[in-house]
C-alpha positions in Angstrom: -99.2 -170.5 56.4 -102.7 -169.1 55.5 -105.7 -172.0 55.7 -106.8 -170.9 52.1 -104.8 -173.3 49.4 -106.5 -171.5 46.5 -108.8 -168.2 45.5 -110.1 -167.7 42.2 -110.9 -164.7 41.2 -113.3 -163.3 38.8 -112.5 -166.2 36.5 -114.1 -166.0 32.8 -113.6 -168.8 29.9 -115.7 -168.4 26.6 -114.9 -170.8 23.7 -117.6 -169.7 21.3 -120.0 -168.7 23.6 -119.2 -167.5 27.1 -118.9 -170.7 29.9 -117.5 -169.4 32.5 -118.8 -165.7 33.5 -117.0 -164.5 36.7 -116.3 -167.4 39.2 -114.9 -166.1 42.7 -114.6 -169.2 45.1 -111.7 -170.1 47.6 -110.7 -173.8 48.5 -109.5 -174.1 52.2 -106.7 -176.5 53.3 -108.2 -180.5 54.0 -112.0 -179.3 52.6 -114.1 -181.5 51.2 -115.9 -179.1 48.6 -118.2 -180.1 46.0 -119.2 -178.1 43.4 -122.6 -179.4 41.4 -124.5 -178.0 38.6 -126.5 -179.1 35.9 -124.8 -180.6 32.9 -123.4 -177.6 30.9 -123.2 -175.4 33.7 -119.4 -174.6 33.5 -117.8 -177.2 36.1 -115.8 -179.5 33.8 -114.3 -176.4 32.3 -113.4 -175.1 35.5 -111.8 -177.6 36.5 -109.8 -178.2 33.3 -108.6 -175.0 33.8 -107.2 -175.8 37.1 -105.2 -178.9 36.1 -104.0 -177.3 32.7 -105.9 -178.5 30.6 -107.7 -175.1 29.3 -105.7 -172.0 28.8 -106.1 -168.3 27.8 -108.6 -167.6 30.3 -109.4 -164.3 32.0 -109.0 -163.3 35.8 -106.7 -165.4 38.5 -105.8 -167.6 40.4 -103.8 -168.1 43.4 -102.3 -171.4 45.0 -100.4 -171.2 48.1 -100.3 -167.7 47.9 -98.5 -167.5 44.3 -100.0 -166.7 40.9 -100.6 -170.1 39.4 -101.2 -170.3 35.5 -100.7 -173.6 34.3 -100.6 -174.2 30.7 -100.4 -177.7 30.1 -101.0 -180.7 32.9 -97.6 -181.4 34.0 -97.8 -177.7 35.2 -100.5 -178.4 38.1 -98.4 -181.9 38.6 -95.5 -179.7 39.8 -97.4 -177.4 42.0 -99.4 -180.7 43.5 -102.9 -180.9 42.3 -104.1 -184.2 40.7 -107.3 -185.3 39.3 -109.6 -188.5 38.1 -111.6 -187.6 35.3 -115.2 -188.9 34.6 -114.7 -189.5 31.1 -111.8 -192.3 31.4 -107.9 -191.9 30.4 -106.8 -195.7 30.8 -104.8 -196.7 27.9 -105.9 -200.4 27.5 -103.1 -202.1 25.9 -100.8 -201.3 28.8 -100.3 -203.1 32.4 -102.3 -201.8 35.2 -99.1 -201.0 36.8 -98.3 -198.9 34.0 -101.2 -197.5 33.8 -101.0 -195.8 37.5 -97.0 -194.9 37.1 -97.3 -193.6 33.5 -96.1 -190.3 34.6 -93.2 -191.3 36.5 -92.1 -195.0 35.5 -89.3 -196.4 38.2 -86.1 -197.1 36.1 -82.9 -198.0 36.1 -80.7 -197.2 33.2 -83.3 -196.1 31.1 -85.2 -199.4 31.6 -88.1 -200.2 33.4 -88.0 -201.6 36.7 -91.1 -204.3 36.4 -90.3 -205.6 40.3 -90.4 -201.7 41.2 -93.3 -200.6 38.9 -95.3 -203.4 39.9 -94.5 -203.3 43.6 -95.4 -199.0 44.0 -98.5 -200.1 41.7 -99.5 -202.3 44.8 -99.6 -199.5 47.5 -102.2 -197.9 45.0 -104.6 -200.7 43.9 -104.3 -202.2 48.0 -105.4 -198.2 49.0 -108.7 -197.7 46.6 -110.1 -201.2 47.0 -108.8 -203.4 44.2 -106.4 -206.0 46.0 -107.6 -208.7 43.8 -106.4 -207.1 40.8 -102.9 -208.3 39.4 -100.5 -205.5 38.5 -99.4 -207.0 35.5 -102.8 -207.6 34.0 -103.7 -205.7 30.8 -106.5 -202.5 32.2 -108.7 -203.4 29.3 -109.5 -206.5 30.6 -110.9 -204.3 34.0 -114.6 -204.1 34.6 -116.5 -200.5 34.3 -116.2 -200.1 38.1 -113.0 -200.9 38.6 -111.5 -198.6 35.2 -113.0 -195.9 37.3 -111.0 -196.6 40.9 -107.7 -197.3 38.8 -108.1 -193.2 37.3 -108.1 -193.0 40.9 -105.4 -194.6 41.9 -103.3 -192.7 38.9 -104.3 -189.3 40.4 -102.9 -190.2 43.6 -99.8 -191.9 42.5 -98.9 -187.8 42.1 -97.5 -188.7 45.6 -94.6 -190.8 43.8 -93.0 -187.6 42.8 -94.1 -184.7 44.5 -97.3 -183.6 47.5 -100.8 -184.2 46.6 -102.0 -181.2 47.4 -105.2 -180.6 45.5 -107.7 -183.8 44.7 -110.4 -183.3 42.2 -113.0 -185.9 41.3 -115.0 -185.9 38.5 -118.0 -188.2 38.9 -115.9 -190.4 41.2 -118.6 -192.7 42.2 -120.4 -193.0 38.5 -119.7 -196.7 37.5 -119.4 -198.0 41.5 -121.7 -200.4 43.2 -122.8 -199.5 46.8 -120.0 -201.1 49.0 -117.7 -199.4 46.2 -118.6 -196.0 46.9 -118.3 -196.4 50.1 -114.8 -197.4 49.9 -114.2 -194.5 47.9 -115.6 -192.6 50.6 -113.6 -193.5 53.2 -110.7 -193.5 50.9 -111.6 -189.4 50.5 -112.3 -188.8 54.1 -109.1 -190.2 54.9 -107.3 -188.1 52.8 -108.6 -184.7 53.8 -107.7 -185.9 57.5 -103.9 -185.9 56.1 -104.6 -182.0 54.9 -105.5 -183.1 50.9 -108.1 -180.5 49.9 -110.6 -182.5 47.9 -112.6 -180.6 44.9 -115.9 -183.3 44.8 -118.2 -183.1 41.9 -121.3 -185.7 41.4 -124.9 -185.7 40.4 -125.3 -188.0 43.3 -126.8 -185.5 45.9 -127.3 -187.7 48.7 -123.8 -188.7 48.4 -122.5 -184.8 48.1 -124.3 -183.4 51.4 -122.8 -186.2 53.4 -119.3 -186.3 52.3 -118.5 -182.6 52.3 -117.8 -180.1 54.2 -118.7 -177.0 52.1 -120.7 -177.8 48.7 -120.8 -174.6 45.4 -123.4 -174.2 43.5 -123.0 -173.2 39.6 -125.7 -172.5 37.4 -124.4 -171.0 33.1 -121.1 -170.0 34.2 -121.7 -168.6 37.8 -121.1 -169.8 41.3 -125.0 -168.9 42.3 -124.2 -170.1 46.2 -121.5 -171.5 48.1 -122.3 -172.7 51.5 -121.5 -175.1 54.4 -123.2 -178.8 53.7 -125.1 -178.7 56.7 -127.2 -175.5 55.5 -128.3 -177.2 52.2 -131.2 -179.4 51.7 -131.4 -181.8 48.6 -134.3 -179.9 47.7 -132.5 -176.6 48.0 -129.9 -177.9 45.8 -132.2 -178.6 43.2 -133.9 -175.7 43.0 -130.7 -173.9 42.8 -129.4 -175.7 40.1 -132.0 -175.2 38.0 -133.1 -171.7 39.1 -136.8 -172.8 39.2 -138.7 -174.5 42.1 -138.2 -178.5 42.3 -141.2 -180.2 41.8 -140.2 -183.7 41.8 -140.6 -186.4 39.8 -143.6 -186.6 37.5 -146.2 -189.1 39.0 -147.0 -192.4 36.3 -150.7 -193.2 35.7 -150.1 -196.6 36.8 -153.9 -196.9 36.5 -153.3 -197.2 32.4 -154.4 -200.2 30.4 -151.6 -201.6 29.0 -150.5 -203.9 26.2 -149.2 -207.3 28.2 -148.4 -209.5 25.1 -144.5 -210.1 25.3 -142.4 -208.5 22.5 -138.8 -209.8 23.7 -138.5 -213.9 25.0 -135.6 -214.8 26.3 -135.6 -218.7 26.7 -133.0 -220.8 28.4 -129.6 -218.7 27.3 -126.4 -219.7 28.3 -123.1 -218.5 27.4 -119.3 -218.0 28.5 -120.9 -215.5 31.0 -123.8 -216.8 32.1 -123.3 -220.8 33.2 -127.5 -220.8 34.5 -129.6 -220.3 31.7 -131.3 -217.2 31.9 -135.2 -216.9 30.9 -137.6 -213.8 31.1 -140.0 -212.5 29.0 -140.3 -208.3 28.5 -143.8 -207.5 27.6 -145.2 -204.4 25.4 -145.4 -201.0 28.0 -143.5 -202.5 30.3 -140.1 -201.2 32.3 -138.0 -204.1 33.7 -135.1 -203.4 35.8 -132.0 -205.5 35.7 -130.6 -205.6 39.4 -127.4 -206.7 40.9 -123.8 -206.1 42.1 -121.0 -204.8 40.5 -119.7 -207.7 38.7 -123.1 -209.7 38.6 -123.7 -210.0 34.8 -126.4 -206.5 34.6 -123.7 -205.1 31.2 -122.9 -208.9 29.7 -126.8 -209.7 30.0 -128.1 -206.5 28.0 -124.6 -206.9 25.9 -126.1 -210.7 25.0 -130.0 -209.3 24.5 -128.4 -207.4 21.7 -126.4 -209.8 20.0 -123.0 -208.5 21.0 -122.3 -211.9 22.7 -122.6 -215.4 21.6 -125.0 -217.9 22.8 -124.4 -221.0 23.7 -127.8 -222.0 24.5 -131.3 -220.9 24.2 -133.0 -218.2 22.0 -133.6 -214.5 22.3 -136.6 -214.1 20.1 -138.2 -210.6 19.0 -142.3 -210.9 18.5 -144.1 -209.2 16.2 -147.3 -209.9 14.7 -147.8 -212.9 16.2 -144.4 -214.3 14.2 -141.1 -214.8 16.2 -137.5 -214.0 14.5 -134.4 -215.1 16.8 -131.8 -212.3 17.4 -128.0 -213.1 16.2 -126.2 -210.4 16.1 -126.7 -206.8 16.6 -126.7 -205.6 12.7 -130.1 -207.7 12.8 -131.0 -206.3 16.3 -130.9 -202.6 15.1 -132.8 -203.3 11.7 -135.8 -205.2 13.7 -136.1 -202.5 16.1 -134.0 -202.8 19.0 -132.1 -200.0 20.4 -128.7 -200.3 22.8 -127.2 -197.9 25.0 -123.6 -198.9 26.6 -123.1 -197.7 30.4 -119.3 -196.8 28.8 -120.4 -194.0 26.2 -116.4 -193.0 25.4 -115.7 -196.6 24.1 -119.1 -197.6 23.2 -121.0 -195.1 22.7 -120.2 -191.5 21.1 -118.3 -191.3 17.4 -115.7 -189.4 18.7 -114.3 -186.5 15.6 -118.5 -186.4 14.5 -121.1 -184.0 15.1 -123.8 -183.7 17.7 -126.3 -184.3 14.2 -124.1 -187.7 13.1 -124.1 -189.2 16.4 -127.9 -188.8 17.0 -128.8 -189.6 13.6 -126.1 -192.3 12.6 -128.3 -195.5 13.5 -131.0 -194.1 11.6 -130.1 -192.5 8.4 -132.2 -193.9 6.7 -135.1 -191.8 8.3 -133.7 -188.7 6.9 -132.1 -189.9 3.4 -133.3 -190.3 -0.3 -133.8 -192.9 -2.0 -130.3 -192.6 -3.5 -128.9 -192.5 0.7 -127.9 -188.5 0.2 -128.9 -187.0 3.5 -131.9 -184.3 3.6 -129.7 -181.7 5.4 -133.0 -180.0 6.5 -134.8 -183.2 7.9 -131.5 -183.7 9.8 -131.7 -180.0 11.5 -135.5 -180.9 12.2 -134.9 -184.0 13.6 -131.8 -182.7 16.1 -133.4 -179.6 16.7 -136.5 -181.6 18.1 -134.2 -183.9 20.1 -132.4 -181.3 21.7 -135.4 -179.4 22.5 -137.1 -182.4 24.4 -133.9 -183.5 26.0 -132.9 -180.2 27.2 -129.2 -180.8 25.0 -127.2 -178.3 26.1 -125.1 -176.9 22.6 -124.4 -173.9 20.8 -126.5 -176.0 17.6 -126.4 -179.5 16.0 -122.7 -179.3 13.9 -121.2 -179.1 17.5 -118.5 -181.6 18.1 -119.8 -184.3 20.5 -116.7 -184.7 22.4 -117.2 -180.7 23.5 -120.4 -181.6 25.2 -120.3 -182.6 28.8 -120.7 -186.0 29.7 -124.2 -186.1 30.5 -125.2 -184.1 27.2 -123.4 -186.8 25.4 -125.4 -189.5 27.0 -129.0 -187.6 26.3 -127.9 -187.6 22.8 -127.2 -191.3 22.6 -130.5 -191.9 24.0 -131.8 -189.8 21.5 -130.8 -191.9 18.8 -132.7 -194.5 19.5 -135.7 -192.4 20.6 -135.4 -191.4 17.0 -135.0 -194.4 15.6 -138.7 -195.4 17.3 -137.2 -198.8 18.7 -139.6 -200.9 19.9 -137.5 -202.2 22.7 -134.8 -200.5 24.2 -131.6 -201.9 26.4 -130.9 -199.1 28.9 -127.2 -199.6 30.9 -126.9 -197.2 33.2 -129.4 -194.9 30.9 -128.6 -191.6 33.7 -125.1 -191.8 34.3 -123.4 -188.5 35.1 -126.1 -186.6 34.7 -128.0 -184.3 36.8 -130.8 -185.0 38.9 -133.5 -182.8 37.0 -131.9 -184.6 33.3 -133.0 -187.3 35.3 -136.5 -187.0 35.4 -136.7 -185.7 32.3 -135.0 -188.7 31.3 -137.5 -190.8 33.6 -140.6 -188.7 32.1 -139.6 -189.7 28.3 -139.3 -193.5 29.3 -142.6 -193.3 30.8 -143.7 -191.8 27.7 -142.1 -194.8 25.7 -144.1 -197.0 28.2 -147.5 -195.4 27.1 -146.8 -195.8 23.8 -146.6 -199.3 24.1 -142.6 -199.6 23.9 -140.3 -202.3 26.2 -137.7 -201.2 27.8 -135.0 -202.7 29.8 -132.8 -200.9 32.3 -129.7 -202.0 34.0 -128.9 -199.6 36.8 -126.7 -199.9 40.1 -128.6 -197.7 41.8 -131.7 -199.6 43.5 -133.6 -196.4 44.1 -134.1 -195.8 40.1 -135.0 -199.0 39.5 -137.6 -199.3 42.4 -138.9 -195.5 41.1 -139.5 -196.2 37.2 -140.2 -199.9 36.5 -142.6 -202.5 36.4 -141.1 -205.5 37.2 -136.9 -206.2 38.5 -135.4 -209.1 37.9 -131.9 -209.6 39.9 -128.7 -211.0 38.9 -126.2 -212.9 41.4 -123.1 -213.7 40.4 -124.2 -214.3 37.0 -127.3 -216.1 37.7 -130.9 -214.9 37.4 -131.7 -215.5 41.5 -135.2 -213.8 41.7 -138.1 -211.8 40.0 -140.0 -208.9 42.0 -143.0 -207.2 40.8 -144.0 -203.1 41.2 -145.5 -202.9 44.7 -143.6 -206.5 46.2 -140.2 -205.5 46.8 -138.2 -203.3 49.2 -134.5 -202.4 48.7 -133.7 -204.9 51.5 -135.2 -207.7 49.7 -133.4 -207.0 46.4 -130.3 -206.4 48.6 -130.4 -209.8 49.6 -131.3 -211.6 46.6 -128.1 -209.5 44.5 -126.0 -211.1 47.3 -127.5 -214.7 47.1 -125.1 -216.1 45.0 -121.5 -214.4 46.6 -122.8 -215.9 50.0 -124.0 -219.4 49.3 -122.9 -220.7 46.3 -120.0 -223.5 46.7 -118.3 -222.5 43.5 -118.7 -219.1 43.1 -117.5 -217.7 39.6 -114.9 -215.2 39.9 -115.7 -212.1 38.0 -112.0 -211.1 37.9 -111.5 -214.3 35.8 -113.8 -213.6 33.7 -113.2 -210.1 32.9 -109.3 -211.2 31.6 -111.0 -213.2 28.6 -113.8 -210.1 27.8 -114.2 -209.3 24.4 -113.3 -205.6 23.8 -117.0 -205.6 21.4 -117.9 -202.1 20.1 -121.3 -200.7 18.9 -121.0 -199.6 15.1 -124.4 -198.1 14.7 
């Protein structure tokens, strides 16, 4: 049996424009591989191609030696090649269980066996880290995190009816805490042991050069290197990506005077969430960071900050010319200025059937309308045009549909919308998920722009590093309690370890996220 599971060769895909341009790369039996890229660069449509997803493409492929030309899903199923997609495929309104068997439900005269379901559903959730979650439990009642380890545990429950074979992971470790990932990790390593070859792709570099064992480098439809881990630097990475040098990150003139009055006051809130009340000011030119574990309260405190939550208690009060006006819901948010961006961009974010132009535009039509509301088509090309210029959108031009874009396009056009709305404070969650590391800073150099100009901004981010680059201040969140407050210059990633942990190590009665998550709202942002 040869040790090469699959060769593809000179592989081309063009839908209006040509993606793919001539791919020629070989998977080996129990590899980790990870292919990286920018966002646009062609990998999410190579890999739809391999599971079926994507036909009528030129060139070929070979899997165990065979011609393989799947036309639909259930085709790679058969042959043994699974995948977890970034951009979520949970179906809500059914059981978790149900969720991970859909393909193949146990049955017994054309009725579902729950006991069965249920108990194979086990094996799964028990492998990829969730044995507090109950089977029978609804998945849209899951957190962010843990909707992203049960797409895992679907693409493995291939094994139910035939070999996993092939693994590929779309932005496995996008919505995961620390501890998470490295679950996931071991999970992966594990598998390639068994003879699973793994297909790894993540804008998480440090994460790529130590999990794999060979890593691919595409850059507008071609594979520009392909090379052992151990040969590539992050820097080298980088600067292949992009096919320019790597400069780093754009230094901040942290020297700048700076408006200090506060802008947002958040005074004494309480709600079904959050049992501590919860006070912090965020001041004009000013980044705060919102720190904690998965689970800790970072998405229900921004979701609350923008009136998509109740309060019980307290006040969340916007200040402008030295008058205050207390936030109640997010219709009033918007119109006073404040700008939301969901960590969850499929349910929360993009207008899925619109344009790229309707979902940057939507929250501010206003901006580009008559008086009588009829929209200024030529303002609207203007405004887009400028947006995708400074965001680097990668399109073919602004009537493209938004759900053609890659996932991290989609999320610099959703920031965009509020960068064209001018918000005067913006609520960041997870503002650079899935995207790549030079989107990144360009990401990081328009906040710091937004800084200067004297806007607030408030990020929640899992990753401790971005935080610790980027703002001014970090406040931390432990199980759903505001434990401590660090300023630029006083922290270490050790300290703010250690204060997210505080409350899931000392409190008596520690509040069970799981519980909470079963009585979550399903609230969605109709900008």
């Amino acid at each position: 049996m040869s040790e090469v599971l699959l060769t593809i060769n000179d592989l081309h895909k063009s839908f209006s424009t040509p993606v793919l341009k001539g791919i020629n790369l070989s998977f080996m039996r129990g590899e980790i591989h990870s292919i990286i890229g920018e966002n646009g660069a062609g990998k999410s449509t190579l890999m739809n191609i391999l599971t079926g997803q994507l036909y009528k493409w030129e060139g070929s492929i070979i899997f165990e030696e065979q011609n393989y030309s799947p036309t639909k899903p259930s085709d790679a199923q058969l042959f043994g090649i699974s995948s977890a997609a970034q951009e979520l495929s949970i179906i809500g309104t059914l059981s978790v269980a149900e969720n991970i068997l859909l393909r193949k439900l146990p049955n017994k005269l054309t009725f579902v066996s729950t006991s069965e379901l249920e108990g194979k559903a086990r094996y799964f959730l028990d492998l990829i880290g969730l044995e507090h979650i109950d089977a029978s439990m609804l998945a849209e009642h899951l957190t962010l995190g843990e909707s992203q380890l049960l797409e895992l545990a679907k693409a493995l429950a291939i094994k139910t009816f035939t070999e996993c074979k092939l693994l590929i992971l779309d932005e496995p470790t996008a919505a995961l805490s620390g501890p998470q990932a490295d679950k996931l990790h071991s999970i992966i390593k594990g598998l390639s042991d068994d003879g699973v070859t793994i297909i790894y792709i993540s804008h998480r570099l440090e994460d790529v050069r130590q999990i794999s064992d060979r890593i691919s480098v595409m850059r507008d439809g071609v594979i520009v290197k392909s090379s052992s881990a151990s040969n590539l630097s992050i820097d080298n990475m980088i600067s292949m990506m992009s096919g320019k040098p790597f400069l780093g990150r754009s230094d901040r003139n942290d020297n700048q005077i700076y408006e200090l009055d506060s802008i947002l006051e958040i005074n004494g809130i309480t709600n079904k969430y959050f049992q501590h009340p919860i006070s912090f000011k965020s001041r004009k030119g000013e980044i705060v960071g919102v720190a904690g574990l998965a689970g800790s309260g970072r998405t229900e405190l921004l979701k609350a900050l923008f009136g998509l939550s109740s309060i019980n208690t307290g006040t969340i009060s916007l200040i402008t010319n030295d008058s205050s006006e207390v936030i109640k819901n997010s219709r009033q948010a918007v119109k006073l200025g404040i700008g939301y961006l969901s960590k969850d961009r499929k349910k929360t974010g993009i207008l899925a059937g619109q344009s790229l132009a309707m979902n940057l535009t939507l929250p501010g039509l206003s901006l580009i309308s008559s008086t009588a509301g009829i929209i200024d088509s030529k303002k609207e090309l203007e405004v887009t045009q400028d947006f995708i210029s400074k965001l680097a959108i990668k399109c073919t031009d602004n009537t493209q549909s938004i759900e053609s874009l890659s996932g991290g396009n989609q999320q610099k056009v959703l920031l965009a919308r509020w960068l064209h709305c001018d918000s005067k404070v913006l609520l960041l969650d997870e503002p650079t998920r899935g995207v790549d590391i030079n989107a990144k800073h360009l990401i990081y150099n328009q906040l710091n722009n937004l800084r200067q100009q004297g806007k607030s901004i408030i990020i929640a981010s899992s990753e401790i590093e971005e935080l610790t680059n980027i703002c001014d201040r970090i406040i931390v969140l432990s199980n759903f309690k505001l434990v401590k407050e660090f300023k630029k210059e006083c922290w270490s990633k050790n300290e703010i370890l250690t204060a997210a942990f505080q409350e899931f190590t000392t409190s008596k009665s520690v509040v069970n996220p799981q519980n909470i998550s079963k009585n979550r709202e399903s609230n969605h942002v109709s900008n």
